[in-house]
PAKOLVEX-722346 format. One record per residue (C-alpha): x, y, z. Coordinates in steps of 0.001 Angstrom, whole numbers, plus 500000, padded with zeros to 6 digits. Layout:
<pts>
XYZ...
</pts>
This chain:
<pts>
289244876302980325289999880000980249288554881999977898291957882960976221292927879514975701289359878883974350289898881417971809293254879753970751292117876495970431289112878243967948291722879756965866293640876310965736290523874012965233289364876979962224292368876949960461291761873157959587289136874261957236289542878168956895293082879129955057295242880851957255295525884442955962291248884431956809292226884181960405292811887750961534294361888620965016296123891307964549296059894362966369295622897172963586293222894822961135290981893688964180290805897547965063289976898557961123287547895572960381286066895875963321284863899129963731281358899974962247279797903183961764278326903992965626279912905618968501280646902369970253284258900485969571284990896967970793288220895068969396287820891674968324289815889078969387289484887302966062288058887591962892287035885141960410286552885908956812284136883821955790283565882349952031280416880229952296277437878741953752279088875569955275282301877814956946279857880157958356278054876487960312281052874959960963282631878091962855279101878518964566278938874905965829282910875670966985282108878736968720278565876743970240281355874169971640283764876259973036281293878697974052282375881644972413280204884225971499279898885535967639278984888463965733278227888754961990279204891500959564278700892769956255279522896283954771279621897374959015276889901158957898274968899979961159274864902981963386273706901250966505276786899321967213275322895898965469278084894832963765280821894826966730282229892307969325285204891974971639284617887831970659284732886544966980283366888699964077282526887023960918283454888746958409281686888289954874284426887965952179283441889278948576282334886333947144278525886108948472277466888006945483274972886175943141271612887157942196269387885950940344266300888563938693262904886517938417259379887500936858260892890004934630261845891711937454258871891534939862261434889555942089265165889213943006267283886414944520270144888062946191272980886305948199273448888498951450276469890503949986274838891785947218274693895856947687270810897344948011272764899919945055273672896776943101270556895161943273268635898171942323271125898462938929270478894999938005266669895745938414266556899034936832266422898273932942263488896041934091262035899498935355261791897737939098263651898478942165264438897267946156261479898534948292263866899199950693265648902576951050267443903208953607269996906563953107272612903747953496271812901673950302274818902350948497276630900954950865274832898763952656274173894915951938271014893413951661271596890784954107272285893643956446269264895825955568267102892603956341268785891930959197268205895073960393264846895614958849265855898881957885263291901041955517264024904132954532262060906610952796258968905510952088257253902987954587258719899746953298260725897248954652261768894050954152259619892358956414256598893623954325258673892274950898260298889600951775259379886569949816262078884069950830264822883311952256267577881430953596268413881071957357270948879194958886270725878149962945273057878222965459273195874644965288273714874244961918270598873658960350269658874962957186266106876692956238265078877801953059261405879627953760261348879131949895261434875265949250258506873570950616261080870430950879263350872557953481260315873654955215258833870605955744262708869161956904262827871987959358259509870944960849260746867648961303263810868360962545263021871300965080259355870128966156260242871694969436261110875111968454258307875312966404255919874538968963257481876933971498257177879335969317253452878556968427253148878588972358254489881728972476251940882958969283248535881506971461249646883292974190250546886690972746246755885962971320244867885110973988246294888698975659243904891253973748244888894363974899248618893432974207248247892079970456246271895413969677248670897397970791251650895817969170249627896081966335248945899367967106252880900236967423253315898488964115251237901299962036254592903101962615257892902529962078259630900133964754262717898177965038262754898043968642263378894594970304262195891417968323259141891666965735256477890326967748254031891365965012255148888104963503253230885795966195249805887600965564250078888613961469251032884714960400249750881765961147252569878933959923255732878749962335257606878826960004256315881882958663256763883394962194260186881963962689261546883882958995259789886953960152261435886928963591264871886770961544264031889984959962265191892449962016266985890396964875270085892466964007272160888941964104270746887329967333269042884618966387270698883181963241272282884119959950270687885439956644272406883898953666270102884543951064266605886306950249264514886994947484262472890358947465259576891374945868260048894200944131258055897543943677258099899496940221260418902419939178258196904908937855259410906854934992258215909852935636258961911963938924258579915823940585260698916821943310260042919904945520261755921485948923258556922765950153260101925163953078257750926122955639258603929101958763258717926587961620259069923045962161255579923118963991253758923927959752255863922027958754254310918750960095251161919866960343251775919687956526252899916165956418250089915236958755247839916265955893249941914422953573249334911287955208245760911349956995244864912289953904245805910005951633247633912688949627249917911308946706253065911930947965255551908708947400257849910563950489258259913169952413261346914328954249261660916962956818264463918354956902265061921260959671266591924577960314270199923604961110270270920234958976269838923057955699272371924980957156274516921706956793274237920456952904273229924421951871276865924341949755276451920994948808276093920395944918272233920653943578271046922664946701268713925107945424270575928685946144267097930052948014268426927355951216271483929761952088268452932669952875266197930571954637264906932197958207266113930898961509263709927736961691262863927606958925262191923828958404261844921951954853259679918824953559261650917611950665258455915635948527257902913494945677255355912704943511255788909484941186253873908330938286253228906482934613252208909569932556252838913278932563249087914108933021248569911884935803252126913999937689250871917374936606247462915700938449249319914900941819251980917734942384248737920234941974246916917803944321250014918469946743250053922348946365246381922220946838246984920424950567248894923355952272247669926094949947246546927688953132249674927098954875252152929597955007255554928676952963259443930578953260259698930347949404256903929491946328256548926393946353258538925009942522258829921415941721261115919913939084260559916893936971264369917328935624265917914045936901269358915505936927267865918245939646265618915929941127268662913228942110270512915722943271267923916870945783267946913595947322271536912807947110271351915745949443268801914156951462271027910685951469274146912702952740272989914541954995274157912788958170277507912250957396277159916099956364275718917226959684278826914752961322281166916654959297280461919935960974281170918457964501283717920061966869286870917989966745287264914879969551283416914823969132281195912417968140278279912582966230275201910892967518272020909582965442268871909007967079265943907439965517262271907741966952258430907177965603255516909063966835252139909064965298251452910807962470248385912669964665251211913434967316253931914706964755253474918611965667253875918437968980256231915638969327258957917570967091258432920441969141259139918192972220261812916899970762263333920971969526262843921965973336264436919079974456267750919534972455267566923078973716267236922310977297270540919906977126272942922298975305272813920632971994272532924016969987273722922277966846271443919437966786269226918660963688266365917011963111265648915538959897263865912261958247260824910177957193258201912410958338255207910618956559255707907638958495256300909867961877259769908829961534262300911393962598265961911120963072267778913852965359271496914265965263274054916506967724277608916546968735278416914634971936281789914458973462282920911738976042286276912925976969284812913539980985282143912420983409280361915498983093280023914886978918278876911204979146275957912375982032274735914910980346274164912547977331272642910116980045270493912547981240268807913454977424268451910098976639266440908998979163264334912140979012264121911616975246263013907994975978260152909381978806259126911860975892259003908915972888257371905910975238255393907855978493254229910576976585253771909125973116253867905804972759256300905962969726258973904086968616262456904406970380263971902669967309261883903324963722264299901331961331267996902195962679267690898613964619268332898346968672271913897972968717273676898695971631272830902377972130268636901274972943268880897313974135268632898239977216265455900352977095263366897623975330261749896878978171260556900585978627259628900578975542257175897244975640256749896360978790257155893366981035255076891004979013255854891431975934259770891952976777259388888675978844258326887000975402261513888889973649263314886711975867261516883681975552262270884100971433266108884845972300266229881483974236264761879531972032266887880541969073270061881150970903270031878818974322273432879671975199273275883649974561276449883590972226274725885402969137275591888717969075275087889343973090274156892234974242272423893444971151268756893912971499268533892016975026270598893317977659271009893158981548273446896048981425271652899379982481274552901742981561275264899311977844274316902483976317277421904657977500280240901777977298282964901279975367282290904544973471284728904723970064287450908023970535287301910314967875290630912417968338291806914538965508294656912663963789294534915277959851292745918346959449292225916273955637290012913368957408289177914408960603285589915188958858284893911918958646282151909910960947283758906290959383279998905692957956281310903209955365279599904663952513283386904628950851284215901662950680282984900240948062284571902486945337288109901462946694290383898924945107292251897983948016289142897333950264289763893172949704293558893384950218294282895507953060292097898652954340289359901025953051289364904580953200287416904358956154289861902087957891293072904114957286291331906952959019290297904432962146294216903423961899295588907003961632293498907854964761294718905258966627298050906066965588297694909624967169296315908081970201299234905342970617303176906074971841306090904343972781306616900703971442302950899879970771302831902851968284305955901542966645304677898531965905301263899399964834303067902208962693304973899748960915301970897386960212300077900379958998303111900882956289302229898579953950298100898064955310297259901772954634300283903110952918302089901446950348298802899552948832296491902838948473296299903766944760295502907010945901292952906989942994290485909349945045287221907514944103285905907731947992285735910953947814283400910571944954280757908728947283281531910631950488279006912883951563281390915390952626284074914647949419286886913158951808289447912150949715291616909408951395294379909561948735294974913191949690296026911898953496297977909065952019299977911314949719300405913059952660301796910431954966304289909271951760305134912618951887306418912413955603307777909346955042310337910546951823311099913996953383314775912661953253314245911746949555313926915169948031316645915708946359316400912778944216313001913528943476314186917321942760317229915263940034314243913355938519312748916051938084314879917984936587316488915467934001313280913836933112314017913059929632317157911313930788314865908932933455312524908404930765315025907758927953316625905044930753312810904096931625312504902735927747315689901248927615314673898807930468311672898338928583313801897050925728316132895084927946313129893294929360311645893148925446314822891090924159314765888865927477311324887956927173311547887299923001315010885058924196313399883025927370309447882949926823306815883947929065306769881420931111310940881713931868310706885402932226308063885326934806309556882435936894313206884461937234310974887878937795308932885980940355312006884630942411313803888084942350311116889861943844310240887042946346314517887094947306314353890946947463311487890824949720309332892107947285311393895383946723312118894220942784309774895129940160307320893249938839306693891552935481304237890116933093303472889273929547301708892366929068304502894466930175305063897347927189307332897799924222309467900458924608307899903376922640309834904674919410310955908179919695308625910981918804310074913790916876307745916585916555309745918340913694309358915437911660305286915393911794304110917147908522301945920079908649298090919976907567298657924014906501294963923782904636293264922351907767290867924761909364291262922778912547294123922843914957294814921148918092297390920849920511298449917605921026300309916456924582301137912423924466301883911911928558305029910310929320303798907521929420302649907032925916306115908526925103307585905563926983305544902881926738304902901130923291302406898378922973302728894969924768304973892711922616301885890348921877299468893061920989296985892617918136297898896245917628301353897308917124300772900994916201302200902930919542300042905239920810301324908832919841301329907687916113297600906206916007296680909075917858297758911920915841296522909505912421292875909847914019293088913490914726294469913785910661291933911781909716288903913822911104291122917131909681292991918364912436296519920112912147298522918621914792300937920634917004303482919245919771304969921794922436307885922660922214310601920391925034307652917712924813310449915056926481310712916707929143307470917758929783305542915780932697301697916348934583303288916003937832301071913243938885304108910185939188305858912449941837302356913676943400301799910186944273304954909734946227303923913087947942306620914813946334304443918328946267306847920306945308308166918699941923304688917468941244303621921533941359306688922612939634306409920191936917303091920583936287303211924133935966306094923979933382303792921508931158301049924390931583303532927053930281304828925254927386300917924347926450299899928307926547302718928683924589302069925953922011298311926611922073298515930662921696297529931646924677294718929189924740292796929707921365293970925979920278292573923143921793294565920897923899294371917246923644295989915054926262296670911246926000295934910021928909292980910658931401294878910846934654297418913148933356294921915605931894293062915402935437296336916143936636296725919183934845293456920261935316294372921160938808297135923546937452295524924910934612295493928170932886292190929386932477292853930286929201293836926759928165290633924470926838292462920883927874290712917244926954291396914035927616290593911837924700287053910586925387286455914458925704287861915676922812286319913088920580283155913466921956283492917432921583285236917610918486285052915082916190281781912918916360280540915345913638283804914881911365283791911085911054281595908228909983281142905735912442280671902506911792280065900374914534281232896655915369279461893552916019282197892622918134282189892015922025284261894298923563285022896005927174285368898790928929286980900099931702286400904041933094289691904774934554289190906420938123290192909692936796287555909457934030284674909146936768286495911682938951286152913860935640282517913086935547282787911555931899280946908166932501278329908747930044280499910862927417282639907265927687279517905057927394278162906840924138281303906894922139282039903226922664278388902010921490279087904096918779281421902303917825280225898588919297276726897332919071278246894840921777280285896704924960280671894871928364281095897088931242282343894883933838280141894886936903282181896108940600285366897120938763285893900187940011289941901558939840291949898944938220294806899518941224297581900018938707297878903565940090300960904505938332303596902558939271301776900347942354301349897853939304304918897036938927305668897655942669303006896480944750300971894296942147298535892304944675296926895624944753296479895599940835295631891893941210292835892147943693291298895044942734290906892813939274290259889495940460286187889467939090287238890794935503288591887912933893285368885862933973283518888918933092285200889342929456286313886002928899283828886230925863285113889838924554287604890140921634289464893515923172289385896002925572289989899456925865290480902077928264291897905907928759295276905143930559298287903163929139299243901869933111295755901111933459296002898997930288298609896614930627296955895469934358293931895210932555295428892903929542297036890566932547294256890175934777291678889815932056293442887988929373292600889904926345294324892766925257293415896153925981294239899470924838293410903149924465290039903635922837291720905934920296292366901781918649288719901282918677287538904879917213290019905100914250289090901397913524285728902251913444285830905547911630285915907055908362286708910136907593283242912305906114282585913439902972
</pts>
């Protein structure tokens, strides 16, 4: 049978027990999901989102039959090209999640999806954390880190941690390392792999000079090839077999779950950027750190050119901009229980290079907000060093060990080296106290000429690790495709010859993952190498590392930040008929479903903010549109007035035909208008009762004065009909600000008055400028030039504003103000009741998380912050428009707060997605503080 009708009859014989719209085959989605954070791309020819334990064994006993090879993939951060295929990918779907926390916290069960971030959140009030840390963890699953035994920055891994875990075969079988009852199953049922690989253990033991030396290679970092440390440090079988798992980077089997020991999270810590003249003093310090015994918990170099990278970046001490050409840093930490003991170990520290000659005086800081920030710096600074790349290049990660004794002049090897191939930008940077050092450059492969000369340094670099030092040509990156085929080199004949004796007897056929860690292809190293041409001077920054994704609402729909960008760059790259129809696919895909809520750029190391292009692109799209975006914006009291009428049209339906009525006709019209229609729900709003500043009376004995802006949509929207609450917004707002003793002032026009932000979103720049900076006028107007506080509604609008704002103008959005104002002026008495919160996107953006936190327990002994709701994806108007968006971004809430009594949020759109996804009602926290409040004495 050919291979293409093999791969139809898969997709056939999986969509018997996999629904439909989990089979994924077409071009732009195969492209975007299956792209991973290397420099290699290979399209799959189908991917499989997968749910569960028994889909993922009945697709690999499908793919065993038809011969098919497969590929796993998680959150796709691997940089070696791990996680890609031009077969079947298996994609993990959202739902491989649970956890379960055990001892107190000494251990953790995790399914493989859970984040290493995650994990380390649900651990942290338990004052324990993931040993693991690779610069990835925010991103990156567990199942992934395991699978690619990937560290971090201290010498931990998971194959030191791991306590359990759950493995499933290529032919189906099931092993939980965990339950003595599995183990004992498995050693009935696969009696013959377990004595192969007990064959394989004698004789890797009965070869002396071999075992020592893997040993030997061991005491350093090294994810190169299989773990053959596992035949010589256990003695069960099945003990080796789990430990071979660990780092097989998806070639022998599949990790589904695995319980960690944890390590503790040490209260106290000191951070210092110790920054030395050269990189040469600046090992020889680390050396010191390590031979002896020094108590450093890590130690990061971090050279010349790599400081000249995150120098601007937020928390960078302002002595990096000065630094000397060479200068090279060693970013350390010192950890501990008690004060004394830290004062103890940082002078131990000084005390170790005190004779060494430093750039700047050495200053540690125990302050954790300074201390975080140093190694959010340290975390970023890949995708940092990437960002600086010329355009159409790539940026290539390397990952070596040498030992510690050899650090000096290996890094100096390793300088001269990038030198002597033209790689003038390259930096050097990593885990220096375990030898571990990754180096980064800018590599293009547009010619020949390019793609030799990077031949030519990697094998050199290779002589230099192996010949010369006996390192590690992978420390914790994993093989992937960019080293499988210098595992050999690296090891040997013998000891690769076992490496394939383990890959047979795991995976007989050769259809997991191929080509990853064993390969027969010399050149596998420089194929199928991913383009990188410039498609937006907004993303063409970005190095698609992943580390996005997670914050983005869409990300289980359609596409991620990261894979618009992969689809806008193919885009550029396409023409004729194939860019057509890819361009019409992308529409909806990257287009129409983005909220454009901007969180990415919150986690992006280089502050990429996806909305930005996609405002962009909508802009393109509705150049033809402008002058009925310039009428709307110019009669925007008339479109609002008509906006509240339909409110009340579709108030007086739903009070004559019921919910259930009203959302059966709504349902059909938008399916019979192809989704064009509107959408609508229960929770749909009131219209909003005029607002007529004249008729507010004045407070003229109040002392306290504020400015107060209600956003149009609080002027519109009233509350949902079946709210417990029936006080609209604008009114229980300004009753709060009376009752803590504030005179209340509207500008003048207010219903005409607009942030900007619903025409922004359609990319309608110019209106969205214009009308913001007619709200800005009218506020330095009504606020005398600024010496009146401004108080805003709604969070996204003030964020909105903020953008356009007078200097002179002091503008809050309502957690802001309340927390700034008028904590002081009222009595809070807080509720026993369960209630939830959600930090709109614009909140976080705002950086008001904690200011948001605070004033809700003060007014709840009892608040529920649901976990991985991130932006609600009501984004405006996407709610009523494009509400799958809304409804997947939601889909974990409702079980979350099923036991909470209310809600609340900062943003009236935000609210009434919230109240139908969840099924309690939620609304502004301005409900919560003035029922919680009196006013003081």
């Amino acid at each position: 049978m050919p291979d293409s009708a093999k791969y139809e009859e898969f997709k056939t014989r999986a969509a018997e027990f996999i629904p439909q719209d989990r089979i994924i085959t077409d071009y732009l989605r195969t492209l975007a999901y299956g792209t991973d954070a290397s420099f290699y791309r290979l399209l799959p020819k189908v991917i499989v989102q997968v749910a569960n334990e028994n889909e993922v064994i009945r697709l690999m006993a499908l793919a065993t039959e038809l011969s098919l090879a497969i590929t796993f993939r998680a959150s796709g951060t691997s940089l070696s090209g791990q996680a890609i295929t031009d077969s079947i990918l298996l994609r993990l779907t959202p739902d491989w999640k649970d956890y379960e926390i055990l001892e107190g916290g000494k251990k953790i069960r995790m399914q493989c999806g859970v984040l290493g971030s995650d994990a380390n959140k649900y651990l942290a009030p338990l004052q324990y954390q993931l040993a693991p840390m690779p610069a990835s963890i925010d991103a990156a699953t567990v199942g992934g880190i395991a699978i690619n035994n990937a560290a971090g920055m201290n010498s931990m891994d998971t194959y030191g941690v791991m306590e359990s875990a759950r493995f499933v075969f290529l032919d189906g079988t099931v092993l939980d390392t965990g339950s003595e009852e599995s183990r004992n199953a498995f050693r009935e049922s696969h009696a013959t792999m377990i004595a192969e690989v007990s064959m394989l253990s004698q004789q890797l033991r009965s070869n002396t000079a071999l075992s020592e030396r893997i040993l030997r290679k061991y005491e350093v970092k090294n994810t190169t090839g299989y773990g053959l440390r596992s035949l010589l440090e256990w003695d069960d079988p099945i003990d080796m077999i789990a430990r071979l798992m660990i780092g097989s980077e998806g070639t022998l089997g599949f990790i589904s779950e695995i319980t960690h020991n944890t390590i503790r999270k040490y209260p106290l810590k000191a951070s210092a950027f110790l920054v030395f003249p050269d990189i040469r003093t600046a090992s020889t310090a680390v050396m010191r750190f390590k031979m002896n015994n020094t108590p450093v918990t890590a130690a990061e170099m971090i050279d010349y050119y790599a400081l000249k990278a995150v120098q601007d970046m937020d928390g960078v001490p302002d002595y990096i901009a000065d630094v000397p050409q060479g200068a090279t840093a060693i970013l350390v930490q010192a950890e501990a229980d008690e004060r004394e003991n830290l004062e103890r170990d940082v002078a131990t520290i000084l005390a170790e290079i005190d004779d060494l000659e430093l750039v700047v005086p050495a200053s540690f800081t125990d302050k954790p907000e300074e201390y975080q920030a140093y190694w959010t710096i340290r975390k970023g600074i890949f995708p940092a060093v990437g960002a600086t790349r010329p355009k159409g290049t790539t940026a290539l990660i390397e990952d070596v060990a040498f030992p510690i004794e050899t650090l000096a002049d290996a890094l100096v090897d390793l300088q001269n080296l990038m030198q002597k191939y033209g790689y003038d930008d390259g930096v050097i940077y990593g885990h220096a106290l375990d030898g571990n050092l990754h180096f980064i450059f800018s590599q293009g492969f547009s010619n020949k000429e390019e793609i030799d000369r990077y031949e030519r340094f990697i094998d050199e670099v290779c002589d230099v690790v192996v010949d010369k030092y006996d390192g590690s040509l992978k420390a914790e990156h994993g093989t992937g495709r960019n080293m499988a085929p210098f595992v050999r080199k690296e090891w040997g004949e013998e000891a690769y010859n076992i490496m394939l004796e383990i890959k047979r007897i795991f995976d007989p056929q050769g259809i997991l993952n191929p080509d990853v860690m064993i390969t027969r292809n010399p050149k596998l190293h420089i194929s199928n190498l991913k383009p990188m041409g410039a498609a937006s001077d907004i993303v063409d920054q970005c190095i698609e590392c992943g580390f996005c994704e997670r914050m983005c609402p869409s990300k289980n729909l359609t596409l991620s930040p990261r894979q618009r960008i992969i689809g806008k760059r193919e885009l550029s790259l396409l023409d004729g008929e194939n860019q057509k129809t890819f361009a019409d696919e992308y529409d909806y895909m990257a287009i129409d479903t983005c909220a454009g809520c901007g969180l990415c750029s919150t986690v992006c190391p280089v502050g990429i903010n996806t909305g930005d292009l996609v405002r962009q692109l909508r802009h393109d799209r509705n150049a033809d549109r402008e002058g009925v975006s310039q009428w709307i914006a110019d009669h925007f009291g008339t479109v609002t007035s008509a906006a509240k009428a339909a409110f009340g049209v579709a108030n007086v339906s739903h009070g004559v035909l019921g919910s259930n009525v009203m959302g059966a006709v709504t349902r059909t019209a938008r399916k019979l208008s192809g989704n064009k229609m509107g959408y609508w729900s229960p929770e749909m709003p009131t219209p909003a009762p005029k607002l007529i500043a004249s008729d507010r009376p004045a407070v003229t004995d109040s002392k306290f004065k504020v400015v107060y802006l209600p956003s149009c949509s609080s002027r519109t929207m009233g509350p949902a009909r079946d709210a417990k609450e029936q006080t609209p917004l604008a009114e229980k707002t300004e009753a709060l600000l009376r009752k803590a003793g504030f005179e209340v002032i509207y500008p003048n026009n207010l219903e005409n008055q607009c942030c900007g932000m619903p025409f922004k979103s359609k990319g309608m720049f110019n209106q969205a400028d214009a009308k913001a900076e007619e709200t800005i006028n009218n506020l330095l107007e009504a606020s005398n030039n600024g010496e009146i506080p401004v108080y805003c509604d709604t969070s996204p609008c003030t964020m909105q504003l903020k953008d356009h704002l007078d200097s002179r103008i002091k503008l809050f959005e309502p957690v802001d103000f309340i927390h700034t104002f008028m904590m002081d002026k009222l009595d809070f008495i807080p509720t026993d009741e369960k209630v939830a919160l959600h930090i709109t996107c614009s909140a976080r953006k705002m950086g008001l998380d904690q200011k948001i936190v605070e004033l809700m327990q003060a007014c709840s002994t009892n608040v529920v912050i649901p976990d991985q709701i991130t932006c609600c994806g009501f984004a405006g108007d996407k709610g009523f428009s494009t509400p799958e968006l809304n409804e997947s971004a939601l889909s974990t809430l409702a079980h979350q707060v099923k036991d909470c009594n209310s809600g609340y949020s900062t943003s009236r759109t935000c609210e009434i997605g919230l109240s139908h996804h969840s099924g309690i009602d939620y609304q502004s926290i301005v409900y919560l503080v003035d029922q919680c409040t009196e006013p003081k004495n």
